[in-house]
DOVO-271462 format. One record per residue (C-alpha): residue number from 1; residue in one letter; x, y, z. Coordinates in Angstrom, 1 decimal. Layout:
NODE,NUM,a,X,Y,Z
...
//
This chain:
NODE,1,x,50.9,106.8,68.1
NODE,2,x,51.3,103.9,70.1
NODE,3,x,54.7,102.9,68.6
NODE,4,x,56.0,106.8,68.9
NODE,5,x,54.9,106.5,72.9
NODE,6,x,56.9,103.0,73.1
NODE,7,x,59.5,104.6,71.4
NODE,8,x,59.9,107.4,74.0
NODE,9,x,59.8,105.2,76.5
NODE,10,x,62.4,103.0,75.9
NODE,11,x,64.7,106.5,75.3
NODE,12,x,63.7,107.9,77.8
NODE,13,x,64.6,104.8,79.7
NODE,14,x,68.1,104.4,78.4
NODE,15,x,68.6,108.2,79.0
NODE,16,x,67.9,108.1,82.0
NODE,17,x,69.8,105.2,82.7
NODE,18,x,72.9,106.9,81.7
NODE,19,x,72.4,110.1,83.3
NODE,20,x,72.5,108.0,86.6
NODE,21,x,75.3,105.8,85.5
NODE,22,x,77.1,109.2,84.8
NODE,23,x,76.6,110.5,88.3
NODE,24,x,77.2,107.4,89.7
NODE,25,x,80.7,107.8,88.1
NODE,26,x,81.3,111.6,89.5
NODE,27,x,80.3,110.3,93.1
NODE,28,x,82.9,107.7,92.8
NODE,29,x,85.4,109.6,91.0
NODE,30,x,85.4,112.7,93.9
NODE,31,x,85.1,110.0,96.4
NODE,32,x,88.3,108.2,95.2
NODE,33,x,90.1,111.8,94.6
NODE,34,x,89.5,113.1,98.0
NODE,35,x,90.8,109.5,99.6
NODE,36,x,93.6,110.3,97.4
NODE,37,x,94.1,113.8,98.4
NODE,38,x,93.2,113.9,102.0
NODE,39,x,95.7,110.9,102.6
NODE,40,x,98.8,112.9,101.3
NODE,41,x,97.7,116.1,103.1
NODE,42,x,97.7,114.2,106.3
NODE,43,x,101.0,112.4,105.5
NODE,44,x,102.7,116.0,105.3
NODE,45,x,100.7,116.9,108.2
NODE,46,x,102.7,114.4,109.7
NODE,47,x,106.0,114.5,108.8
NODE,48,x,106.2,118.1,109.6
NODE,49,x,104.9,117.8,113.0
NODE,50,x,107.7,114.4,113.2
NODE,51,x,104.7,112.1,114.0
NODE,52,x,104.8,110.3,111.2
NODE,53,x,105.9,106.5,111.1
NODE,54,x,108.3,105.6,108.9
NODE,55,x,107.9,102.1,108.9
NODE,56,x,104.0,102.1,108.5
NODE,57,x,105.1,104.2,105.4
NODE,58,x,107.4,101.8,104.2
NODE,59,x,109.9,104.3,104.0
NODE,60,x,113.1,102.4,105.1
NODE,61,x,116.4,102.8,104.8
NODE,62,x,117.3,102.3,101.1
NODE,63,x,113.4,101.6,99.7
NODE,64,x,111.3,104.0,98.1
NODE,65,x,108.7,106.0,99.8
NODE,66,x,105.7,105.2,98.9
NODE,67,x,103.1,107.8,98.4
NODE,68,x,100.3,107.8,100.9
NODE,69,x,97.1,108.7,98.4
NODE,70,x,98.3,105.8,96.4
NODE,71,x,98.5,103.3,99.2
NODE,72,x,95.4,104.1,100.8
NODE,73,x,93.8,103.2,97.5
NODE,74,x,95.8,100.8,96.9
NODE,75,x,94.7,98.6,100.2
NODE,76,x,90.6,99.6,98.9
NODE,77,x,91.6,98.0,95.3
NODE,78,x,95.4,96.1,94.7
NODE,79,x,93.9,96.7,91.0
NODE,80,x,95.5,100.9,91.6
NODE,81,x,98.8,101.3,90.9
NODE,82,x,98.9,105.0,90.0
NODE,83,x,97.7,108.3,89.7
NODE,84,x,98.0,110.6,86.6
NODE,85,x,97.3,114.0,86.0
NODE,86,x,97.5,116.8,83.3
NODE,87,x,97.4,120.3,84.4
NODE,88,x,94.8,122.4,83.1
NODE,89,x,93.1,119.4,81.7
NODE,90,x,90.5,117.2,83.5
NODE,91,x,92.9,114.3,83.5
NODE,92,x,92.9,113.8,87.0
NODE,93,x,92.4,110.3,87.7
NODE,94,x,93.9,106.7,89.0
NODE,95,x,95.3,103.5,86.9
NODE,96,x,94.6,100.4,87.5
NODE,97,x,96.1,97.2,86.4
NODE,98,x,95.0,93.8,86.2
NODE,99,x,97.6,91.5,83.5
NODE,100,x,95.7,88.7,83.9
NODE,101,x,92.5,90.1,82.2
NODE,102,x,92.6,91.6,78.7
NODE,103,x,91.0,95.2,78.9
NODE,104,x,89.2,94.1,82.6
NODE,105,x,88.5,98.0,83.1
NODE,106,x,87.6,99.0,79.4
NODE,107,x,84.3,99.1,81.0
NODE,108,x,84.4,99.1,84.7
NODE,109,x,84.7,101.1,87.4
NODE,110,x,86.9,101.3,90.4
NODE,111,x,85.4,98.6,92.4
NODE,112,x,84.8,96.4,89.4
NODE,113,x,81.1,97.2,88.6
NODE,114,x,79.9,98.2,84.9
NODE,115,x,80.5,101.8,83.9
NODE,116,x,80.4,103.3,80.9
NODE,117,x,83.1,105.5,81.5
NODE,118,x,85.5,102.9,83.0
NODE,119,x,88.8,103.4,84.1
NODE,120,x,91.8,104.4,82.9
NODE,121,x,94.5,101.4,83.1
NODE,122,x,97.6,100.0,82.2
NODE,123,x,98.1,98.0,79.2
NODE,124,x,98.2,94.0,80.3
NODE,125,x,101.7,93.6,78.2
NODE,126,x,103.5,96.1,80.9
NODE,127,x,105.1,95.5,83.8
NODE,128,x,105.1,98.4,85.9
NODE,129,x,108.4,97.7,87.2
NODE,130,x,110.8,96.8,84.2
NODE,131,x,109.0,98.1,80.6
NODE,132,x,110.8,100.2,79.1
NODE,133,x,106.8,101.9,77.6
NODE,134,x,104.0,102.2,80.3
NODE,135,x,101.3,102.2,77.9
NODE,136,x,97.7,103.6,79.3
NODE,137,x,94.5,103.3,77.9
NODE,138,x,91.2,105.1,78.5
NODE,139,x,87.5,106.3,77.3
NODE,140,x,87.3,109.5,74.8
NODE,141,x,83.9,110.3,76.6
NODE,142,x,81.7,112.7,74.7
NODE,143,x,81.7,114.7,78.1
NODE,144,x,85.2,115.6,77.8
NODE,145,x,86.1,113.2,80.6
NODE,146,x,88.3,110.4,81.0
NODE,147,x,91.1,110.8,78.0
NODE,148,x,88.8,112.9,76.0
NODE,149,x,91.5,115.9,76.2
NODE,150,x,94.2,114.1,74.5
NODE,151,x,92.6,114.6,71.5
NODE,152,x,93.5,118.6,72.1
NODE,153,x,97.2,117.6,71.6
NODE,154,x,96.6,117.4,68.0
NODE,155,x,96.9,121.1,68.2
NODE,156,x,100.2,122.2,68.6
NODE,157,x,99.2,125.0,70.9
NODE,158,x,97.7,122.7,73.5
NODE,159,x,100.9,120.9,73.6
NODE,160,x,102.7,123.8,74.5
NODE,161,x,100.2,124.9,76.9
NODE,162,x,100.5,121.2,78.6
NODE,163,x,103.9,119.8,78.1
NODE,164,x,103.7,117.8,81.4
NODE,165,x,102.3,114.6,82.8
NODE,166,x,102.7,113.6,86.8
NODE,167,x,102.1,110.4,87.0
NODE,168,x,102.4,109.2,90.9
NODE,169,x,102.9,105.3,91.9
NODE,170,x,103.4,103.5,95.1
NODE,171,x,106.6,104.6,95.1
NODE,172,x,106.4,108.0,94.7
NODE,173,x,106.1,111.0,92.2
NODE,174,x,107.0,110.7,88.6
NODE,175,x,107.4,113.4,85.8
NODE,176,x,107.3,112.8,82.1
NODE,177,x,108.0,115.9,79.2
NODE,178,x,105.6,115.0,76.1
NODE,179,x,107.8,114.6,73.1
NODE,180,x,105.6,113.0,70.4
NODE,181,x,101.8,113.4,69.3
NODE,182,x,100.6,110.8,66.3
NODE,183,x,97.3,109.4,64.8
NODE,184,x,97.2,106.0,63.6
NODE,185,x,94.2,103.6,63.0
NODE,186,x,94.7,99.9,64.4
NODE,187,x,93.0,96.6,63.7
NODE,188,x,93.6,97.6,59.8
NODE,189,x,96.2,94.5,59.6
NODE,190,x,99.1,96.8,58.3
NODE,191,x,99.2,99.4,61.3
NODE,192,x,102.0,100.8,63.4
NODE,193,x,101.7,98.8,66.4
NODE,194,x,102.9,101.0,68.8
NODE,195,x,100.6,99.3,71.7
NODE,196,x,103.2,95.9,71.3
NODE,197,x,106.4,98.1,72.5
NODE,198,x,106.6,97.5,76.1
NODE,199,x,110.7,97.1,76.3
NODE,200,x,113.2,97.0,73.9
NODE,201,x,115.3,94.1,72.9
NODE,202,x,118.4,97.0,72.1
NODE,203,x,119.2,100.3,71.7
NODE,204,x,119.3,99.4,68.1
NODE,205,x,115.4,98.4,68.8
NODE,206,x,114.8,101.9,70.6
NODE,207,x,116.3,104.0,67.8
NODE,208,x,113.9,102.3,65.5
NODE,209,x,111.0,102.6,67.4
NODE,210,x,111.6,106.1,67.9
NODE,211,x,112.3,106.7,64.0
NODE,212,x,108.8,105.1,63.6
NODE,213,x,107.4,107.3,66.0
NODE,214,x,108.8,110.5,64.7
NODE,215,x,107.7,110.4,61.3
NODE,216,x,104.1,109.6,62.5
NODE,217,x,104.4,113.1,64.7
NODE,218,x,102.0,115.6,64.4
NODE,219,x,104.2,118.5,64.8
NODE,220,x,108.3,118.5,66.1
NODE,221,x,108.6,119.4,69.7
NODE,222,x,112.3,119.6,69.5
NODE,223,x,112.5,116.9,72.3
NODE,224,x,113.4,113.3,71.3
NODE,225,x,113.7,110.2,73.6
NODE,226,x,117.4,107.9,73.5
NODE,227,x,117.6,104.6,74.9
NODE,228,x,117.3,104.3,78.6
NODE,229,x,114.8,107.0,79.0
NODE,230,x,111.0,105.2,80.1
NODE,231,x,108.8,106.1,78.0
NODE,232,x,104.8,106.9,79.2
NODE,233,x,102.3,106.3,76.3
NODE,234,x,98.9,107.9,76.3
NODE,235,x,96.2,106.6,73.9
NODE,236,x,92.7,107.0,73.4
NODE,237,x,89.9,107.0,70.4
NODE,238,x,90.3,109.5,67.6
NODE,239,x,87.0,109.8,65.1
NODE,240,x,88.6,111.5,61.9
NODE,241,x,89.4,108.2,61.0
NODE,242,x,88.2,104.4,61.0
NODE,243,x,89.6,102.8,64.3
NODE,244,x,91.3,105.7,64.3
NODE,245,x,93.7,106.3,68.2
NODE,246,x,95.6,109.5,68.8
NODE,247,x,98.5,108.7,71.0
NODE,248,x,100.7,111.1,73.3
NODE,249,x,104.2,110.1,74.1
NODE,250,x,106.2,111.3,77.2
NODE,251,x,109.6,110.3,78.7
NODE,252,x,110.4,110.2,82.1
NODE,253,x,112.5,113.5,83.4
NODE,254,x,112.4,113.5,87.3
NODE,255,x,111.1,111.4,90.1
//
């Protein structure tokens, strides 16, 4: 009896403990989406009403514009470089990258403090500015959060239900069309290591690539990808198989 007593304890400890690490992570999640949104709202406020400063903004003569959610995150945490979202899906969240750490938010939030959830982020081979493949990672959460809903690309119908990913940066808004869907398990010593492809050396070296992607596909989409168009690569956990990752591919189409 006494050990069936400690035994609840300690789970109902370690339940407990997760229930508030998990709300912890909404709070901070709707706190970081509304900075987000309430910065851009106010930034068309005022460019309608010709208040706006273009300079503050960074929008020059011949530079980029940089989006205002972004770069009010941005000064909280230089770490935030993006913002993705997935219509219809819960995909709704920023990306961080740090190169110099391996996997630094695998496990932390936005303010680098433990989290079960962590963050979605960008792979520390990329460089956001030249790679020819962003490559983002993230949690498939049991909750459905985080990159759970990639996993719902395996179906076909999903796909066709969400063939877009916005993907906004510093310097403005970004479009990809999803052209590939694969499962492939890693750390195996033979895998397709599709998380190495940051830029290619050629076009000869895209073309491969691409071959290599296309006859790990899911299903055909009827879109393919030809060198010179950036590539966005989604990947997350996938449990049919050991180590297994299911990967979403999109290329770039407007900005």
């Amino acid at each position: 009896m006494f050990c069936s007593i400690l035994l609840l304890s300690v789970s109902g400890y370690f339940l407990a403990d997760m229930l508030l690490q998990e709300r912890k992570d909404d709070v901070i999640q709707g706190q970081l989406k509304k900075i987000y949104e309430d910065s851009e709202n106010e930034e068309t406020e005022e460019l309608s009403e010709g208040k706006a400063d273009d300079g503050d903004m960074g929008n020059r003569v011949g530079s980029p514009p940089v989006h205002p959610g972004l770069l009010a995150l941005h000064r909280k945490n230089p770490d935030c470089i993006g913002w993705i979202q997935i219509e219809g899906t819960v995909i709704d969240y920023p990306v961080m990258y740090r190169p110099s750490e391996e996997s630094y938010y695998l496990h932390r939030d936005f303010y680098g403090e433990y989290s079960a959830n962590g963050c979605l982020f960008l792979s520390e081979l990329c460089n956001p500015d030249t790679s020819d493949n962003l490559i983002i990672y993230g949690h498939h959460m049991n909750s459905g959060k985080m990159f759970a809903a990639l996993d719902r690309y395996k179906d076909s119908a999903f796909y066709l239900e969400h063939p877009l990913i916005s993907y906004n940066t510093l310097y403005g808004s970004e479009t990809y069309q999803i052209f590939a869907v694969f499962c492939t398990p890693v750390y195996t010593g033979s895998d397709f290591p599709y998380y190495t492809f940051t830029k290619a050396e050629d076009a000869a070296d895209y073309r491969e690539y691409m071959k290599a992607v296309k006859e790990r596909a899911l299903y055909n989409t009827g879109i393919s990808a030809v060198f010179g168009d950036k590539l966005l690569t989604l990947s997350t956990c996938e449990y049919s198989q050991k180590n297994g990752r299911v990967v979403v591919m999109a290329k770039k189409i407007s900005q």
